[in-house]
N, C-alpha and C positions, 0 to 999 in steps of 0.2 A: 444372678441378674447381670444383662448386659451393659457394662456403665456406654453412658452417651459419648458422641463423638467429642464432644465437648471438654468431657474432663479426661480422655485419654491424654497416653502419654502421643507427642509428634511421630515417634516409632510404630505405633499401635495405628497412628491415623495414614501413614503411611503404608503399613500391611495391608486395610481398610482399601486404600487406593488403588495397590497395586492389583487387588482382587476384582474389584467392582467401577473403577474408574477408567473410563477412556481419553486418553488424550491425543490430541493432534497427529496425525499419520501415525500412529504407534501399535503396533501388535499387543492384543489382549491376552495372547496367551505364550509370546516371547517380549515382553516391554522393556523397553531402555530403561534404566535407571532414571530417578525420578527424586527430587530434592525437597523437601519440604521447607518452603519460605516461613520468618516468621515477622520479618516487617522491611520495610523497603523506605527508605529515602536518599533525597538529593538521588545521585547517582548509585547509591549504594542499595547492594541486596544484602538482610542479613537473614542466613538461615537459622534453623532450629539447634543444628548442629555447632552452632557457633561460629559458621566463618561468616565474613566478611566480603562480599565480591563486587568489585566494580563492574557495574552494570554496561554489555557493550551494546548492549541488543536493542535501548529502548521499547523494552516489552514488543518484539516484531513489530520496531519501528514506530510508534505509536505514543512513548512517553516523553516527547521531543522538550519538554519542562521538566523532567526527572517527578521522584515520588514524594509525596507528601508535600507538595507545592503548598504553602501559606493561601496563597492567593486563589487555588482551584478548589481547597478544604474549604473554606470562607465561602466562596458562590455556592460549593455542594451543600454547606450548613442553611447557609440564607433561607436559599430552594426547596430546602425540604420542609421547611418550618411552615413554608407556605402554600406548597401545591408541590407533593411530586408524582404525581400522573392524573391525566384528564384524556379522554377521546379527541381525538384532532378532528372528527368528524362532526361539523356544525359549531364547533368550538375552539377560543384561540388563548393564547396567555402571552405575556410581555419576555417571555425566554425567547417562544419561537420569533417572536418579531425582531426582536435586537439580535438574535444570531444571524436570520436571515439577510437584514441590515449589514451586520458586518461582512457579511459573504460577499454581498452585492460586491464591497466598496473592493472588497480584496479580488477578488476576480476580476479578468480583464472586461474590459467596458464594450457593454451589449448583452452580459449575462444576466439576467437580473428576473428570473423564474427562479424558483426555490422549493426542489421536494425532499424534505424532511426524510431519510430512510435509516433502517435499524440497524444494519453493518456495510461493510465493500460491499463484497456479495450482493446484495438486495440491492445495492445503487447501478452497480451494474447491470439488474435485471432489469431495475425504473428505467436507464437507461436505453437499454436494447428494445423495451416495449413503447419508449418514447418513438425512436426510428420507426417504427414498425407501424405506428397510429399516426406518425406523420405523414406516412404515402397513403395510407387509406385518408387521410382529412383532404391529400392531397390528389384524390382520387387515381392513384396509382398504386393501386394494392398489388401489384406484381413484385414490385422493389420490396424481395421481404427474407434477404439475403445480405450478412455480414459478412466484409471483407478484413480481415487482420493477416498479422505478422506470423510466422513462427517466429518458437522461442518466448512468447509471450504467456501469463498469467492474469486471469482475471476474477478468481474465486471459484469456490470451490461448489454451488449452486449450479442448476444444471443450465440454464441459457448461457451462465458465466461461464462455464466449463465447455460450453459448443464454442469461446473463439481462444480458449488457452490451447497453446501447442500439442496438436491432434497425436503425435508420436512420443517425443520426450516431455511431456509433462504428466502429469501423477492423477491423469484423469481416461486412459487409454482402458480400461475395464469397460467404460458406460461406453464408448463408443457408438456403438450401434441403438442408443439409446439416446444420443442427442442429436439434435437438430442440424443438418447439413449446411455447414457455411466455408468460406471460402479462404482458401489461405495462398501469401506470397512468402518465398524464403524472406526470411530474417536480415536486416539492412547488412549490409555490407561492409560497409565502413564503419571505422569506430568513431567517438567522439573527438578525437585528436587528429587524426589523417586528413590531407585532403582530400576535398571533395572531386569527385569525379561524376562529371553528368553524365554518362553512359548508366550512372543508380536507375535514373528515372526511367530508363527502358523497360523493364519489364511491367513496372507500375502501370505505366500507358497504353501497354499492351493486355492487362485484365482490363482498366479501367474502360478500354474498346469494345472488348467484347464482353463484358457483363456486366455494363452499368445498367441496364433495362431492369437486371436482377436484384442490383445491391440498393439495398437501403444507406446502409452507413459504413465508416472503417472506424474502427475500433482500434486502439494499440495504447502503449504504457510511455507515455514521450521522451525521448532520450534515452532513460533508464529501463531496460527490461528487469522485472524486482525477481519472483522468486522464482520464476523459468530459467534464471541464469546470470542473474546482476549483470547483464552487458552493456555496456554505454556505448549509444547508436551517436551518425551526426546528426548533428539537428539541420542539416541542409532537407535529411529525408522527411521530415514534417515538413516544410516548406514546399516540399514538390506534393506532397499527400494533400496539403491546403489547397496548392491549385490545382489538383485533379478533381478534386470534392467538389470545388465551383464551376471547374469546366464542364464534368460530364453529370453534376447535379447530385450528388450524395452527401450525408449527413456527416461530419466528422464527431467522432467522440474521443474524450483523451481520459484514459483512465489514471487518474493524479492523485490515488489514494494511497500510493505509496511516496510521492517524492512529492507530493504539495504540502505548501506549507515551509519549502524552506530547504529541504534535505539537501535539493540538489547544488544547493548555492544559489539559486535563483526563488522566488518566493514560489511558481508553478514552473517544471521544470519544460514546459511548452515555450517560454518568454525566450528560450535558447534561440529559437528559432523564429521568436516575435510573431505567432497566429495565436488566435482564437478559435476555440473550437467549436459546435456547435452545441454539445454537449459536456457538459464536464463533471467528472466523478470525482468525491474525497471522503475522506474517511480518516482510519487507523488516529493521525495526530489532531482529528478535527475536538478532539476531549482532552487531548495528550495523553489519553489511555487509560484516562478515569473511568469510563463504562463506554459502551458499545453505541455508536452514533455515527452516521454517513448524510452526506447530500450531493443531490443531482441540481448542478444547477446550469441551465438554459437560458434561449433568448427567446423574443417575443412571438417572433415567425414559428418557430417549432410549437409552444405551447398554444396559438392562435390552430394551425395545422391539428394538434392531437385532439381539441377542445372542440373541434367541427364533429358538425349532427353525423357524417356520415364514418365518421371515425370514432363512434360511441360518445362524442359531446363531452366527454372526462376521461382522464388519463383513469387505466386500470389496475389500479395497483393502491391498496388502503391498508399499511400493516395497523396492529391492535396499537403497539408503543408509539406508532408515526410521532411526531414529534415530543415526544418525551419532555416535559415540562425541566424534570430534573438534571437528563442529559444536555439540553440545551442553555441550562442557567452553565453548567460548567465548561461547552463548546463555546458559548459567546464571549467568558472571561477569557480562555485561551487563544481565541482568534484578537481580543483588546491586548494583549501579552504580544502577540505576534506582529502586530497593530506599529507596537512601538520602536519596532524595529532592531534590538537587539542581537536577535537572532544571526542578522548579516554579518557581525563581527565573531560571534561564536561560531559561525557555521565556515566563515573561513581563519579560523584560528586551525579549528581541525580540519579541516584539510590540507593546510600548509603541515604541519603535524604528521600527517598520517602520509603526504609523499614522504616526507623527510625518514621517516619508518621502516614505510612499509616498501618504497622502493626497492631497496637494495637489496630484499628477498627474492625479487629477480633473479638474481645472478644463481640460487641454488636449484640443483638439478631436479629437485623433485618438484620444484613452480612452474607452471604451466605459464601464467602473465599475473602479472600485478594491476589493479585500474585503479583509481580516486577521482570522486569529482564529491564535491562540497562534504557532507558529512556521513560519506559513505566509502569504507575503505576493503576490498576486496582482494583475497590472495588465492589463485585459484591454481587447484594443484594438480598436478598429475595423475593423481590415482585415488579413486572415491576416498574419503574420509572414514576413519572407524568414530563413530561420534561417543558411542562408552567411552572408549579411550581418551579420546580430545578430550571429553568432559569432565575428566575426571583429573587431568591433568591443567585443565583450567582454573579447577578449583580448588586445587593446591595452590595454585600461582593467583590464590585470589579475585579472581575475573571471571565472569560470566558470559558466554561465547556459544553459542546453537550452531554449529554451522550442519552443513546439508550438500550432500553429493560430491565433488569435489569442492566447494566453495567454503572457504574460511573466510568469515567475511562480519564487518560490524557496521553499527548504524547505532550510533553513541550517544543519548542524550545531549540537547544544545548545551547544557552547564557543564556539561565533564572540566573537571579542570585539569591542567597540562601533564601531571604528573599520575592523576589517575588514566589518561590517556597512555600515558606511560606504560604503566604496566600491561592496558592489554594490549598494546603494538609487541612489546618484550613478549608476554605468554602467544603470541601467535609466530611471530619468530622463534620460538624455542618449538615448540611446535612442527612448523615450516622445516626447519634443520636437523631436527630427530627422524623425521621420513626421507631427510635429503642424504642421510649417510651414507 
């Protein structure tokens, strides 16, 4: 008899895996190496095997409260005692109201629509089919073309995947299979240089001749996440703001990777002080307790999509839509973020991680160093072997994904100074072994 997965050995469940399980961009039948967790808190991952790793990753960015929060277990316990799933359709519960509430208060003012969605992905789709029902309500069904960045990401769904970077990003197979939308090179400037108004040139120059076409732009603000961690200025949203008004298109900011705090700012749009028309979040909207995203809007957009001639309701009704269960544990972590904490951890590690990760620069095999709030990037020369890196991570105790050339982390707000430590130390040894 087969014993259950259950009472195998973590060895046994891992052969199991390696055969039958797919994970994240991974070959089924070359797979990376693969670890088997057996419990997770604070900052810390402990696996099966017995080690111990300081977690740099935030479960891809997403566990901004680290694991086993007191306070996120308690709302998940509460919640399930009492409703954990009901139909969002014709029915409502006191989770989604009070998340929605808190979203309100924490987005900038004007946004105050709120649709519930089940990952990024799907919020970006709510999203792009928002634009899209807004020119038909607005009886301009012409406008039915997205303008974005190269170098950007927006999930891995297929309207999402028509505005992530049409060449180097990891969705170049379906091309021919998504939807023809519009792209401008990747800003120019970084986060730190001056600004140079000659940027806005070419911007003005699509926006002239295709706004009759474009419904909305779409981009990752300031931060480009997993196209290539690049931090843009924020001057370039300020000209994308006032192009959006001048020649009348929808802006959307996709903030499901740096909202919430990452960038140092609570949305990392505030860099540049716009609102957008649109606004996407996700990944830390749970801190990474379960899968939860919202789109949240303003009045004129949701009036526009809610018009008889633009089908009278937004199109789009997933099964979990507001998740009873997910939202009791999104409202306590948005009251957690609430209290504002965050801003002293989020620049603790940052000062941290210049102090670090800076002077990795200087070896031959670094390509540039960046940081901005709680995301610290060492980008190298020559692709990464990630078997390698991995395994040499977790020797050095640290847990560390990086991908392409990018060694790079995005650290729980709690980490403390010295668990920071080690993983700046394991990516500088790292850094130095290729730089020989």
């Amino acid at each position: 008899m087969t014993p259950s997965l259950t009472t195998r050995s973590w060895q046994q469940q891992l052969d199991f895996d390696q055969r039958h399980l797919w994970h994240p961009y991974t070959s089924m039948t070359d797979p990376l190496p693969c670890y088997h967790v057996k419990t997770a808190n604070g900052c810390d991952i402990e696996l099966s095997s017995g080690e111990r790793l300081v977690d740099g990753m935030s479960s891809w960015w997403a566990a901004i409260h680290g694991y086993n929060h007191p306070r996120l277990n308690a709302a998940a316990h509460q919640q399930i005692d009492r409703l954990s799933h009901v139909m969002f359709g014709g029915l409502t519960h006191e989770p989604a109201v009070t998340l929605a509430e808190r979203l309100i208060k924490l987005t900038p003012a004007g946004l105050d629509r709120v649709f519930i969605a089940d990952s990024g992905s799907v919020s970006v789709e709510v999203a792009i089919k928002m634009a899209l029902q807004y020119w038909v309500g607005r009886e301009q069904p012409q406008k039915n073309q997205l303008l974005t960045v190269r170098g950007g990401y927006h999930g891995d769904t297929f309207a999402a995947m028509s505005v992530c970077d049409p060449v180097n990003g990891m969705h170049h197979l379906f091309k021919h299979a998504l939807c023809n939308q519009q792209f401008v090179d990747k800003p120019r400037l970084s986060f730190w240089q001056d600004w140079d108004p000659a940027e806005e040139h070419q911007l003005r120059q699509v926006f002239e001749q295709q706004h009759q076409r474009l419904a909305a732009v779409i981009l990752e603000p300031v931060v480009q996440g997993a196209g290539g961690m690049r931090m843009y200025h924020p001057n370039y949203l300020r000209v994308l703001r006032s192009l959006c008004d001048e020649f009348g298109l929808l802006l959307i900011c996709d903030e499901i990777a740096t909202g919430f705090g990452r960038s140092g700012k609570l949305f990392a749009s505030e860099f540049a002080d716009i609102t957008p028309d649109i606004l996407c979040v996700g990944k830390a909207l749970t801190s990474g307790y379960m899968t939860l995203a919202a789109v949240v809007t303003n009045a004129d957009v949701a009036t526009a999509v809610s018009a008889e001639q633009a089908g009278g309701a937004l199109m789009h009704g997933p099964t979990f839509m507001g998740n009873p269960l997910a939202c009791a544990v999104a409202a306590e972590s948005l009251a957690m973020i609430a209290e504002g904490h965050w801003q002293q951890q989020v620049a603790q590690i940052e000062q941290q991680l210049q102090q670090q990760l800076n002077p990795l620069q200087q070896l031959a095999g670094v390509n540039e160093v960046r940081v901005l709030g709680a995301i610290g990037v060492v980008e190298m020369q020559q692709p990464i072997d990630v078997a390698a890196a991995q395994q040499l991570f977790i020797q050095r105790g640290v847990w560390i994904r990086p991908f392409g050339r990018l060694l790079y982390i995005m650290p729980p707000y709690l980490i403390e100074p010295e668990q920071l430590s080690r993983v700046t130390a394991a990516m500088a040894e790292y850094a130095r072994s290729v730089s020989a």
